[in-house]
DRENDO-886512 format. One record per residue (C-alpha): residue number from 1; residue in one letter; chain; x, y, z. Coordinates in steps of 0.05 Angstrom, whole numbers. Layout:
! DRENDO-886512
- num residuo cadena x y z
- NUM a A X Y Z
...
//
This chain:
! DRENDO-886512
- num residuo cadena x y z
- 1 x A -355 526 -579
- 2 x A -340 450 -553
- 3 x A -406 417 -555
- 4 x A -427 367 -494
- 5 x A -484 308 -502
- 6 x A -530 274 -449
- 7 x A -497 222 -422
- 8 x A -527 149 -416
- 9 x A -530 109 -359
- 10 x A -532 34 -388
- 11 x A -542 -23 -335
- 12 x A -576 -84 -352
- 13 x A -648 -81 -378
- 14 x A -650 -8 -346
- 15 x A -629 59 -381
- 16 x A -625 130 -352
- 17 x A -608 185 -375
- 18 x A -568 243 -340
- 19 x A -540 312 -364
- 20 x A -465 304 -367
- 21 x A -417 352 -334
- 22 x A -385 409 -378
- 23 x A -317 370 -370
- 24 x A -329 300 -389
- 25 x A -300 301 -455
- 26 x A -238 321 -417
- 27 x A -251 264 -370
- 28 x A -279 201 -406
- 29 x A -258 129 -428
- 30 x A -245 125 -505
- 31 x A -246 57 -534
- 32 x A -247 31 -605
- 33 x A -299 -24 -616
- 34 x A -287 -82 -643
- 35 x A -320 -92 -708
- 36 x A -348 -148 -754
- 37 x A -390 -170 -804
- 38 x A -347 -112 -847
- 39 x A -359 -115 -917
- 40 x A -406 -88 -977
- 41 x A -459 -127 -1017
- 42 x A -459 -115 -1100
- 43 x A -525 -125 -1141
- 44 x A -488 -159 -1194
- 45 x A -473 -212 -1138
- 46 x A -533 -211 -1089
- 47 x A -516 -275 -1058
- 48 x A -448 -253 -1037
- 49 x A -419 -211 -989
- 50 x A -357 -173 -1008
- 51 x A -295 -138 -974
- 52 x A -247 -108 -991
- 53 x A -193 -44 -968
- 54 x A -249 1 -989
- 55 x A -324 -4 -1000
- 56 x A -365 21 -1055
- 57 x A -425 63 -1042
- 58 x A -487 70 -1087
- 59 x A -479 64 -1167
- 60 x A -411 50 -1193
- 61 x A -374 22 -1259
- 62 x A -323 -37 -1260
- 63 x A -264 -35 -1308
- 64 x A -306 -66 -1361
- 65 x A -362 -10 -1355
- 66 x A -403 -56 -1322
- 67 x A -462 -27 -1275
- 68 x A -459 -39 -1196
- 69 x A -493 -12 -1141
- 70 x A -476 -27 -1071
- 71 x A -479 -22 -992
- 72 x A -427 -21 -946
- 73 x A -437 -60 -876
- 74 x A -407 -73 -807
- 75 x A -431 -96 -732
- 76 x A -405 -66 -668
- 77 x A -397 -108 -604
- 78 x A -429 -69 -553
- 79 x A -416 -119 -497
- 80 x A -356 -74 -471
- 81 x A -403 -27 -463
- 82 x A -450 -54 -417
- 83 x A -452 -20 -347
- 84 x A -427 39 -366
- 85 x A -450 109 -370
- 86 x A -442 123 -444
- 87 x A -422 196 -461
- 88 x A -420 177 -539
- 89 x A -417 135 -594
- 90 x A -383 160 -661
- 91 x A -367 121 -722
- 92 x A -312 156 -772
- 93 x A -290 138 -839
- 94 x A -263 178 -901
- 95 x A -278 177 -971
- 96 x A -227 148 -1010
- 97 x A -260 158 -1080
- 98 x A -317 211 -1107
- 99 x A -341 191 -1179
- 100 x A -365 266 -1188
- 101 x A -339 320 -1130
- 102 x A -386 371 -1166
- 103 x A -449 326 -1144
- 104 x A -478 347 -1080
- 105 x A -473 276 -1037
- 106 x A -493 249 -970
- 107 x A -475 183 -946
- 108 x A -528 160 -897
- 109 x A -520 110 -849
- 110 x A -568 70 -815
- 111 x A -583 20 -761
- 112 x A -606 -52 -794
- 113 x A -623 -114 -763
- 114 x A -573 -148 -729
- 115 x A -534 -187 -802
- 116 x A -466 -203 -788
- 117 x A -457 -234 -869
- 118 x A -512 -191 -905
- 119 x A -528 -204 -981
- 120 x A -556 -154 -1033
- 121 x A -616 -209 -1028
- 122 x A -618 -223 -967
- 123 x A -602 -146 -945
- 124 x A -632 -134 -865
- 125 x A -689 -98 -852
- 126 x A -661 -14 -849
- 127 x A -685 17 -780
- 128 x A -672 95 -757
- 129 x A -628 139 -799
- 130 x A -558 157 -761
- 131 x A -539 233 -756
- 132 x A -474 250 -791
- 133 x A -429 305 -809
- 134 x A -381 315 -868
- 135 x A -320 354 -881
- 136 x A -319 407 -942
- 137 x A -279 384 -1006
- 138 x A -278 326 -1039
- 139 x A -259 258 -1012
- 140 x A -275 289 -940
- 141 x A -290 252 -876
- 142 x A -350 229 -848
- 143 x A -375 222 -774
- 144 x A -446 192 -753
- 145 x A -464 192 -681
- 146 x A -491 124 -661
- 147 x A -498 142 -584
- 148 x A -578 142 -582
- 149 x A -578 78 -617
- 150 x A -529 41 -575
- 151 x A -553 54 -513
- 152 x A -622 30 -533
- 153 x A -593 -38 -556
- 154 x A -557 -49 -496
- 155 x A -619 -36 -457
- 156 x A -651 -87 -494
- 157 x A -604 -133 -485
- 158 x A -570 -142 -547
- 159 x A -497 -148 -561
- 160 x A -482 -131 -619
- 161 x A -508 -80 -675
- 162 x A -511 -75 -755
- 163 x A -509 -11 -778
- 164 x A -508 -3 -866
- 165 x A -474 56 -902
- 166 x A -515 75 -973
- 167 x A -536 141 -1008
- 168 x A -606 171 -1011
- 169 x A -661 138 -1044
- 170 x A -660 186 -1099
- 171 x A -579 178 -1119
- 172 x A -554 113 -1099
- 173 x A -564 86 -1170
- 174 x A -533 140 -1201
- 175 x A -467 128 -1218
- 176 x A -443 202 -1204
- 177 x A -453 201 -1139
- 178 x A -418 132 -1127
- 179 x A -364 138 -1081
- 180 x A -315 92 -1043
- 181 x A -306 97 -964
- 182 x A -253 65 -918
- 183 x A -217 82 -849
- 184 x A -277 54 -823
- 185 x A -268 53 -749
- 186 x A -325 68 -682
- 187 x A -310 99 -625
- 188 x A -336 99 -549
- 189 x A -331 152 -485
- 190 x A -362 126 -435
- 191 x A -349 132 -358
- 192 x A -345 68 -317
- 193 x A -364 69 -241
- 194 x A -322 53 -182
- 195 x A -339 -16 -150
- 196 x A -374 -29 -85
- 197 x A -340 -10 -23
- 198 x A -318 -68 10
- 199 x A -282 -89 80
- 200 x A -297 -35 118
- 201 x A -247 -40 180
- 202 x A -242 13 234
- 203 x A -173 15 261
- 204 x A -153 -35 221
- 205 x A -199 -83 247
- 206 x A -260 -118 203
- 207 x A -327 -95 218
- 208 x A -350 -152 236
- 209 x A -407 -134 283
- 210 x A -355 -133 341
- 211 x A -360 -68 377
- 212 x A -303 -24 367
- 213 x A -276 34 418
- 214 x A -234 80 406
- 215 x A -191 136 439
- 216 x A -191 180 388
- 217 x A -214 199 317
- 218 x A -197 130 285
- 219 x A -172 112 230
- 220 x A -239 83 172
- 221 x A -218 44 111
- 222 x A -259 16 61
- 223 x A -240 -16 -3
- 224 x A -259 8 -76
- 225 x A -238 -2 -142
- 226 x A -247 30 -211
- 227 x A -232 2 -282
- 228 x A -226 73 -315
- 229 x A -154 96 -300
- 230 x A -189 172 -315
- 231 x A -215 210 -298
- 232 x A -196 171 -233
- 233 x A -242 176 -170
- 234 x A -252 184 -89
- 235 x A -279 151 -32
- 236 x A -329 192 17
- 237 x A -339 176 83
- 238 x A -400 194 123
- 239 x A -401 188 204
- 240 x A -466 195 240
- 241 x A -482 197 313
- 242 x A -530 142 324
- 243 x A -568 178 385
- 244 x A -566 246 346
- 245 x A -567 230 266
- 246 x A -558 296 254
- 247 x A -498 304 281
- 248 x A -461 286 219
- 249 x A -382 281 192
- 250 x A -368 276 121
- 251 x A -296 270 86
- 252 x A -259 236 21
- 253 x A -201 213 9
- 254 x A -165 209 -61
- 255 x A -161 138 -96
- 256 x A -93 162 -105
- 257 x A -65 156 -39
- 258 x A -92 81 -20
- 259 x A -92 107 51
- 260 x A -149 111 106
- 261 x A -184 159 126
- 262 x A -162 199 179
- 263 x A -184 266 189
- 264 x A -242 253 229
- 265 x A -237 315 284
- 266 x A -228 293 356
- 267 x A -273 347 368
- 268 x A -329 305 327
- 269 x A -330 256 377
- 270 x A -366 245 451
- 271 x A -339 209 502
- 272 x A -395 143 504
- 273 x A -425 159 449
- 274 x A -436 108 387
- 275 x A -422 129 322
- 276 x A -451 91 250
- 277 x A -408 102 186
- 278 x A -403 87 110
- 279 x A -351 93 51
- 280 x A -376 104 -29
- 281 x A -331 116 -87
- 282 x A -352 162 -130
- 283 x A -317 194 -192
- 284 x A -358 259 -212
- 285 x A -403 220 -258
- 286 x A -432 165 -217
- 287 x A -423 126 -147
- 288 x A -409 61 -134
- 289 x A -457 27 -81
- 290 x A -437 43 -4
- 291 x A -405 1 42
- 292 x A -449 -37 101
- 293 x A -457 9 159
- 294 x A -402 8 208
- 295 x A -409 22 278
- 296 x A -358 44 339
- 297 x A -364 77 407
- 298 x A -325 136 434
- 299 x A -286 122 501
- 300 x A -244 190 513
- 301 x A -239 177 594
- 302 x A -181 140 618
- 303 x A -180 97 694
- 304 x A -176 147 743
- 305 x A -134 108 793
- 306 x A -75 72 798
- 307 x A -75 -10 810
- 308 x A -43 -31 871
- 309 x A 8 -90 867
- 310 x A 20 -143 916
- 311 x A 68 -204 910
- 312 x A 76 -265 955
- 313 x A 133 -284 928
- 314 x A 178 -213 920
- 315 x A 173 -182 988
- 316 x A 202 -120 1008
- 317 x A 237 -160 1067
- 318 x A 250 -230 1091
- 319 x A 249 -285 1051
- 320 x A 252 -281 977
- 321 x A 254 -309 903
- 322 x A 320 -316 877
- 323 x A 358 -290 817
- 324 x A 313 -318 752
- 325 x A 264 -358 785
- 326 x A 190 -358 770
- 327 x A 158 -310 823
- 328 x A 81 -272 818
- 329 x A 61 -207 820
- 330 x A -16 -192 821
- 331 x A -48 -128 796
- 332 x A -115 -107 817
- 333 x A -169 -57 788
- 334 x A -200 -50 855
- 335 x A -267 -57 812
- 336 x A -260 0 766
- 337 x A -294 -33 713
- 338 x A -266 17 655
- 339 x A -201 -24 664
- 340 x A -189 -89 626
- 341 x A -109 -101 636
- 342 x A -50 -75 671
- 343 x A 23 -57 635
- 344 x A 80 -65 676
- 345 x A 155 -59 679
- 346 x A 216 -85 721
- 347 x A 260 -24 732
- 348 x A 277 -3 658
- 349 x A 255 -60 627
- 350 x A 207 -66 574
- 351 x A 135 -61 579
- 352 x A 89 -123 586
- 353 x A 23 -125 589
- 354 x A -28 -175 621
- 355 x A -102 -181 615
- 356 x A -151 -166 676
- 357 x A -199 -229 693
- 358 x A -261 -189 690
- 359 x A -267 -114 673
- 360 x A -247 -74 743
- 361 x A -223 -151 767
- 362 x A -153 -172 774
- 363 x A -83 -206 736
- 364 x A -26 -248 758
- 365 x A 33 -232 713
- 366 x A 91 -291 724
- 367 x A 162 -257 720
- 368 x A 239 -275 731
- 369 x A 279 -218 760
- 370 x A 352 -224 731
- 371 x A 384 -171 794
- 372 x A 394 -183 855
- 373 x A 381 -142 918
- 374 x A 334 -75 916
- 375 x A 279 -84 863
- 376 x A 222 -54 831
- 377 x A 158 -63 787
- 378 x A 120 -3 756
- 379 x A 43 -13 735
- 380 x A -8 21 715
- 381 x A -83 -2 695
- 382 x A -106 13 617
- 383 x A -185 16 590
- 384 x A -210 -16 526
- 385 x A -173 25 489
- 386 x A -105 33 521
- 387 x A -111 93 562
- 388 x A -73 87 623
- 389 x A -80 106 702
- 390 x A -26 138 744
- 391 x A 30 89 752
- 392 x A 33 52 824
- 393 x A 111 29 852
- 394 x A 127 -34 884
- 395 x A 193 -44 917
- 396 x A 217 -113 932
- 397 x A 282 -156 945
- 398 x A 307 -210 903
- 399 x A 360 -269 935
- 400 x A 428 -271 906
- 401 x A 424 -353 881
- 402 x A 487 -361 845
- 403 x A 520 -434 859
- 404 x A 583 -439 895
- 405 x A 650 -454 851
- 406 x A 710 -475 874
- 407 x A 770 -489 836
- 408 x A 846 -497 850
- 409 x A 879 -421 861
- 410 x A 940 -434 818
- 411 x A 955 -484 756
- 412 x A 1006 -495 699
- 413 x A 999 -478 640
- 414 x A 971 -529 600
- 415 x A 951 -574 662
- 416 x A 876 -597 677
- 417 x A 840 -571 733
- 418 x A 781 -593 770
- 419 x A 717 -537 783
- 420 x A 659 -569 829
- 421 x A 596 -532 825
- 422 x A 532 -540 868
- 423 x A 474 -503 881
- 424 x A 415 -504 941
- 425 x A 366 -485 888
- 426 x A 310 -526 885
- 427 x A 291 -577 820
- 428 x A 369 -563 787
- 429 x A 381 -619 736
- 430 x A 452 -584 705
- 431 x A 493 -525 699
- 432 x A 519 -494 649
- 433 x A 589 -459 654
- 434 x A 634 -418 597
- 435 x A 709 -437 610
- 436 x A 731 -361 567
- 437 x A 700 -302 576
- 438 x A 681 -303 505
- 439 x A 678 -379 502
- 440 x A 614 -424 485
- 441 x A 575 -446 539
- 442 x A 566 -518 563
- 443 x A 524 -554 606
- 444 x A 536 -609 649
- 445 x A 483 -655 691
- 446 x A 473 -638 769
- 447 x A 468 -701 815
- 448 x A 440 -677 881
- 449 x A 453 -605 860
- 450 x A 527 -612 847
- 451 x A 582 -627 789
- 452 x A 644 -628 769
- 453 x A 676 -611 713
- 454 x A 752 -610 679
- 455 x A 784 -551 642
- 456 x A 840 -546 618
- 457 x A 887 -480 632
- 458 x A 905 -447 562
- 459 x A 914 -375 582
- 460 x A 990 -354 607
- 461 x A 962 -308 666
- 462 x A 893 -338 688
- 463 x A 832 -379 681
- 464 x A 763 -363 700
- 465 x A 704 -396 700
- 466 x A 634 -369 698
- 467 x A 570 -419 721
- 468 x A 492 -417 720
- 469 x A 455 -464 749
- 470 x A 397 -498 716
- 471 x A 322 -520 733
- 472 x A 287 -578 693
- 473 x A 234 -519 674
- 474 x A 291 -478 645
- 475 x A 305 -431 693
- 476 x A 373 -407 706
- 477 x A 405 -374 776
- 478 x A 452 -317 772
- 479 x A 520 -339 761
- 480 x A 586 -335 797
- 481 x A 653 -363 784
- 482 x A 721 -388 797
- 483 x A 789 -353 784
- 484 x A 858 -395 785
- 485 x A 917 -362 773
- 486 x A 967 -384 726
- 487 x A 1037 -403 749
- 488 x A 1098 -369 723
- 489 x A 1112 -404 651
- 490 x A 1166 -349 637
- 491 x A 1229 -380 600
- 492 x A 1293 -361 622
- 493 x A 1358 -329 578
- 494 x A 1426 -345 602
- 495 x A 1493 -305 565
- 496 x A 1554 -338 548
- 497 x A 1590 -286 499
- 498 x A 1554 -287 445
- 499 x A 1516 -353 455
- 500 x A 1443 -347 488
- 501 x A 1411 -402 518
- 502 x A 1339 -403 529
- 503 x A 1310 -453 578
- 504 x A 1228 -472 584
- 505 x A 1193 -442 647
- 506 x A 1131 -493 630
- 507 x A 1134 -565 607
- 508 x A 1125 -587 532
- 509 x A 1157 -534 500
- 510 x A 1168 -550 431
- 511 x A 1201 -484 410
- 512 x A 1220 -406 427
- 513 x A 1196 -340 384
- 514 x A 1238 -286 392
- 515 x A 1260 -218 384
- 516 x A 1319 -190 375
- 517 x A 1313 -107 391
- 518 x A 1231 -100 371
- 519 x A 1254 -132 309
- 520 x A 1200 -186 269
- 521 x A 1186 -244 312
- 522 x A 1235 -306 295
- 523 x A 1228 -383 308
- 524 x A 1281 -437 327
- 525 x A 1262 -507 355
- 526 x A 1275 -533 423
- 527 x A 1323 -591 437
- 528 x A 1292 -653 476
- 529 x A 1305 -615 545
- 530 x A 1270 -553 513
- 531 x A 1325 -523 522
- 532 x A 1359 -484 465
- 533 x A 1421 -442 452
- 534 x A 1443 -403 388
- 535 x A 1485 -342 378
- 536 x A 1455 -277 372
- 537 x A 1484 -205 350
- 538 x A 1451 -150 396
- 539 x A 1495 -91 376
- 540 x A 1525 -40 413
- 541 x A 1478 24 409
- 542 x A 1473 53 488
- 543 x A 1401 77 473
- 544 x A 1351 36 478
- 545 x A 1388 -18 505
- 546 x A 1395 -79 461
- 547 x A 1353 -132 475
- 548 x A 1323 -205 467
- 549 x A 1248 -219 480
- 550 x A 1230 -296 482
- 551 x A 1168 -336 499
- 552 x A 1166 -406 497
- 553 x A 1114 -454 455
- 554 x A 1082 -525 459
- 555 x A 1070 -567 403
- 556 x A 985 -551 412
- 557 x A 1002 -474 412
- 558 x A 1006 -466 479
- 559 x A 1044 -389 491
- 560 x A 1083 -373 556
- 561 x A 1088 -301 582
- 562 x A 1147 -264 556
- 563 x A 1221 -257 579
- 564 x A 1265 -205 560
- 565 x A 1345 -190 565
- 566 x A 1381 -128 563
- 567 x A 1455 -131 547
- 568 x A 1503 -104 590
- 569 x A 1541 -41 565
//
């Protein structure tokens, strides 16, 4: 049968005691103590004290037949165990030399005045007797329990404890029962508990005497701590009803899962009613102290009625804000003071969101429409919380601002054109154009709400050019463009037998790549005329047709569109 002991509860200067579970041998701390002051004193040298890998006990002989009779010592540092509830304290050893196994024994140990160096003549003062047990046979092991006597030191305040191994009064000068002990070694359970629960947040957020609402069963957190690993603990949480106490929630949640808790019942709650909680840790033995009550207030209702929406500058008709310029739309409560803010969305955009003035009051939300033509904004009015209203709709026009653009409708290839830009939009400092449609974009300055700008015509077929223009606050128009057409750089191919010339549709051509029936692309130089002409070998298959593909190139990589000859059958 597995025995259990009373537990004791040490704190400092205070000691209670408390019946221990069945299970806490299964569920305490073990530590070894740290020892010192371990060694034996000899009456053949009382002014010394002695160690040694083993320690005589009572009356032995040396090697010379001289007479000795001895204690054994050693302290135990009981500061570890301070603040703990202390299951038990055991000190083992084993005897690793009988003089006489045939002589009933029993080493006895006892507590001593605290001696940390003790001297057969200057041996401390012996105090209460330790119980002990002993294993059958010769050179057995030995247990004494030292739990009574270390909890009532460290209620006293002391540190540390001497505690001196010897035989009865009426054997330990009797050589045989001398005996020799080592494997000297104390051990500790003891139960450590959880810290103070600290930072209490509801919802995440500190309770910091703030008042908190909230839609639902939130979400309480409080943070505790334990320094025993086992037998591991929990934190309970405890929600009252402030106007009806007895009205009462309780829950835990395991150490293990560093999570709030969570599974407070929506049910629990009352719409306006204020509700007081705590969080403790607790770990089957003892509870750490609870956290600071923490208060928040039920609001389960949301606004009953949509806001309405006006704008003076995006009207339904007439005149109207243009394409990404600063325009206001106000939002208004209508003095439903449950609502704080308003969330709102253009079309399919995003949601935004926008504080009330006053609770039921108003909110003027700044916003740049990027489309054009038919519009709308969705809003609706949220409480404390978030709940929301119905949505309202407001339908409104925006004013197509792009600038104008105007460029030449056809270029050469590699020529420089000229694009003017301007714009009637008010407060435009530059523009900003992209020459490519996957080009960077530029900017250049506006004088009186116009520019100009060069660009030079790289692309065979066409050029476009895309253009914003730009306030000093940073606002940009919609954009529109120009599109110039490139003229015909095709190079021609002239036959003379088996001679081709090829002769450049563009000026600056440099050299030709060509093809001779789909084959890999091949390069010859122009001559000074860009002209060029070289024999070529087309074959005479009927199907496909033999062929020559050429385009023309300038020295900065310039390409022309592509000619191709068939040969005559």
């Amino acid at each position: 049968m597995r025995r259990t002991f009373s537990a004791l509860l040490i704190a400092a200067g205070v000691m209670a005691l408390a019946v221990t579970p069945a299970t806490a041998e299964g569920q305490h701390m073990t530590r070894d103590l740290t020892l010192s002051g371990v060694g034996y004193t000899d009456i053949r040298e009382p002014s010394k004290t002695l160690t040694g890998k083993d320690m005589p006990v009572g009356a032995w002989l040396d090697e010379q037949q001289g007479y000795h009779v001895s204690k054994a010592y050693f302290t135990i540092d009981l500061k570890p165990l301070r603040g703990v509830r202390l299951f038990n304290v055991y000190a083992y050893a084993y005897e690793s030399a009988v003089t006489d196994c045939t002589k009933p024994r029993t080493t006895e140990l006892w507590h001593t005045k605290l001696t940390e160096q003790p001297t057969w003549l200057r041996a401390p003062r012996e105090l209460t007797r330790q119980e002990g047990t002993a294993g059958t046979g010769c050179r057995t092991n030995l247990r004494w329990d030292l739990t009574d006597t270390a909890a009532k030191e460290i209620a006293a305040g002391a540190e540390k404890a001497t505690f001196a191994l010897r035989l009865p009064v009426d054997t330990y000068t009797n050589v045989e029962h001398g005996r020799r002990i080592a494997g000297l070694q104390v051990e500790a359970r003891y139960n450590t508990a959880p810290s103070a629960a600290t930072d209490p947040q509801t919802n995440g957020k500190p309770c910091d005497g703030t008042d908190h609402f909230v839609g639902k069963a939130p979400a309480l957190f409080a943070k505790v701590t334990d320094a025993d690993p086992v037998p591991g603990f929990q934190i309970r949480y405890v929600v009252t009803d402030v106007a009806d106490p007895a009205k009462r929630h309780e829950g835990v949640v395991s150490s293990f899962t560093g999570s709030p808790y969570t599974y407070l019942p929506d049910s629990f709650l009352e719409h306006g009613h204020t509700y007081s909680w705590t969080a403790q840790g607790e770990d089957g033995f003892d509870k750490g102290e609870a956290s600071p009550p923490c208060r928040f207030t039920a609001d389960l209702v949301a606004p009953a009625n949509a806001p309405t929406i006006a704008s003076k500058n995006f009207t339904p008709n007439g005149p109207t804000t243009g394409v990404g310029m600063p325009g206001e739309f106000t939002f208004d409560a209508n003095g439903d003071e449950d609502v704080v803010g308003f969330r709102y969305r253009l079309r399919d955009d995003a949601m935004h969101e926008v504080a009330a003035d006053r609770p039921g009051g108003k909110a003027t939300a700044t916003v740049r429409v990027p489309i054009s033509g038919d519009n709308r904004i969705e809003a609706y009015a949220v409480d404390r919380v978030g709940h929301g209203s119905p949505f309202s709709t407001y339908a409104f026009k925006v004013r197509y601002n792009g600038p104008s653009v105007h460029a030449p409708e056809e270029a050469q290839l590699g020529s420089t054109i000229e694009v003017s830009m301007s714009s009637a939009e008010p407060n435009i400092t530059e523009f900003v154009y992209q020459a490519t449609s996957n080009g960077p974009e530029l900017t250049v300055p506006a004088v009186s709400g116009a520019a100009k700008v060069s660009v030079r015509v790289t692309s065979a077929h066409s050029t476009s050019v895309r253009v914003w223009a730009k306030t000093a606050a940073g606002d940009r128009t919609a954009s529109s463009g120009s599109f110039t057409r490139t003229a015909d750089s095709t190079p021609t191919i002239t036959r003379d037998g088996d001679l081709y010339t090829f002769a450049p549709g563009m000026p600056g051509v440099v050299e030709y790549v060509y093809s001779v029936n789909s084959g890999p692309d091949q390069v010859i130089a122009a001559g000074p005329d860009g002209r060029v002409t070289l024999p070529l070998d087309l074959g005479d298959v009927e199907f496909p047709p033999p062929s020559v593909e050429v385009r023309s190139r300038t020295a900065d990589g310039l390409v022309s569109r592509m000619a191709t000859y068939y040969k005559e059958s």
